[in-house]
C-alpha positions as CSV (number, residue, x, y, z in Angstrom):
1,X,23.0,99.6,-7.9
2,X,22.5,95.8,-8.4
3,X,20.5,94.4,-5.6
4,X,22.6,91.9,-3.4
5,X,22.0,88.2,-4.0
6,X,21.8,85.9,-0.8
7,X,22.4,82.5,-0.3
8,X,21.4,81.5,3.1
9,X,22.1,78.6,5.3
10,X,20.9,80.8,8.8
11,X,19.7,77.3,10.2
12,X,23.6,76.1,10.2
13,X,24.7,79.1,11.0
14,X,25.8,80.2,7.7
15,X,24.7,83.2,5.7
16,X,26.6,84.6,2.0
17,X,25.4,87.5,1.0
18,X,26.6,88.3,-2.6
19,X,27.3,91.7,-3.1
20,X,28.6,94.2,-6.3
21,X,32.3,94.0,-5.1
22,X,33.1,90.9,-3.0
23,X,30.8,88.5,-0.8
24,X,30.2,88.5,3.1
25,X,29.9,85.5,5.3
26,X,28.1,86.1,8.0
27,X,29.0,83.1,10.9
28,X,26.3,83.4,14.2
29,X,25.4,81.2,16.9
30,X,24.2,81.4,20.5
31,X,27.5,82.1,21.3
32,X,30.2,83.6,18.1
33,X,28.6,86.2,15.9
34,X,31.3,87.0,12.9
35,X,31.3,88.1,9.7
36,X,34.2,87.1,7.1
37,X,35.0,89.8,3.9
38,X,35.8,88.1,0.8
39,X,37.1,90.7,-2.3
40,X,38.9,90.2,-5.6
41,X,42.3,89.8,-4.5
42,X,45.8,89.2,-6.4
43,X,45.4,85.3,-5.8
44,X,41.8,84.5,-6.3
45,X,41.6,86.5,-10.2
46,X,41.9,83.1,-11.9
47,X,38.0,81.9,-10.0
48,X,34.6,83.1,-10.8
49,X,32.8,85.7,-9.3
50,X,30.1,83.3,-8.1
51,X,33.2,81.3,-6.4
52,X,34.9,83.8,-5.4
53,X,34.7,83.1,-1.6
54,X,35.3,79.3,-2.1
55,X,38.3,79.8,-3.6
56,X,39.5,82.2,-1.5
57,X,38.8,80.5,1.7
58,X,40.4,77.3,0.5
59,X,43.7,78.9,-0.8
60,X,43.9,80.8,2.4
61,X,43.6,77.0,4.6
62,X,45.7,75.6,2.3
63,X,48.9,78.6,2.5
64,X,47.8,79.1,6.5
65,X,48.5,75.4,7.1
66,X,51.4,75.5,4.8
67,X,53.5,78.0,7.0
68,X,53.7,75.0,9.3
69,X,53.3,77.1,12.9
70,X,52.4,74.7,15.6
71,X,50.2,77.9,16.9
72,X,48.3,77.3,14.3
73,X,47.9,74.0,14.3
74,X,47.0,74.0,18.3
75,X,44.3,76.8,17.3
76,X,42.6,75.0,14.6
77,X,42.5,71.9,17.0
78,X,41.4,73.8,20.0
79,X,38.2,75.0,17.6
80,X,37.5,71.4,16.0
81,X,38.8,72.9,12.5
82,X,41.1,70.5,10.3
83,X,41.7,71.6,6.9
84,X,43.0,69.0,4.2
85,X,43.6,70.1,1.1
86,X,42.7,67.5,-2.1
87,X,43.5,67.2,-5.9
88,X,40.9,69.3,-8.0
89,X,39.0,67.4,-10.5
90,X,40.4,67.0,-14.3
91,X,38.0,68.8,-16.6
92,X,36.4,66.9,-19.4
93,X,37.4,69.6,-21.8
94,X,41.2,69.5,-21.0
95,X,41.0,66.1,-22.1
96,X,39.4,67.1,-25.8
């Protein structure tokens, strides 16, 4: 079993744990204590495993604002969240 890698922000509140399989996100405070799953999925097989829950977070912001549901909207507000997607950056080697 490969040992599971961990990139820790705990000061921010913020904890990745890379794992043989997926990553885990752990979100904790005073007062929220969570923990977010990211796997290989049939939308995020294009990204790298080291990526894997960047890409998949984004993509899931970007189609979750996408469906246009004021709920949603009034949610995200409610939490201070606000999600803007932006152009990705041309590769150097596209241009070759």
């Amino acid at each position: 079993m490969v040992p599971e890698e961990v990139s820790q922000m705990a000061e921010f509140g913020l904890t990745i744990k890379h794992d043989t399989g997926g990553k885990r996100i752990e979100l904790h405070c005073k007062h929220q204590n969570g923990l977010l799953y990211v796997v290989p999925s049939e939308a995020s097989w294009v990204c790298s495993e080291e990526l894997l829950h960047a890409h998949s977070v984004a993509g899931f912001f970007k189609e979750l604002m996408a469906l246009g549901d004021p709920r949603i909207g009034e949610a995200m507000q409610r939490w201070g969240l606000y999600f803007r997607d932006r152009p990705l950056e041309e590769d150097s080697k596209d241009e070759d």
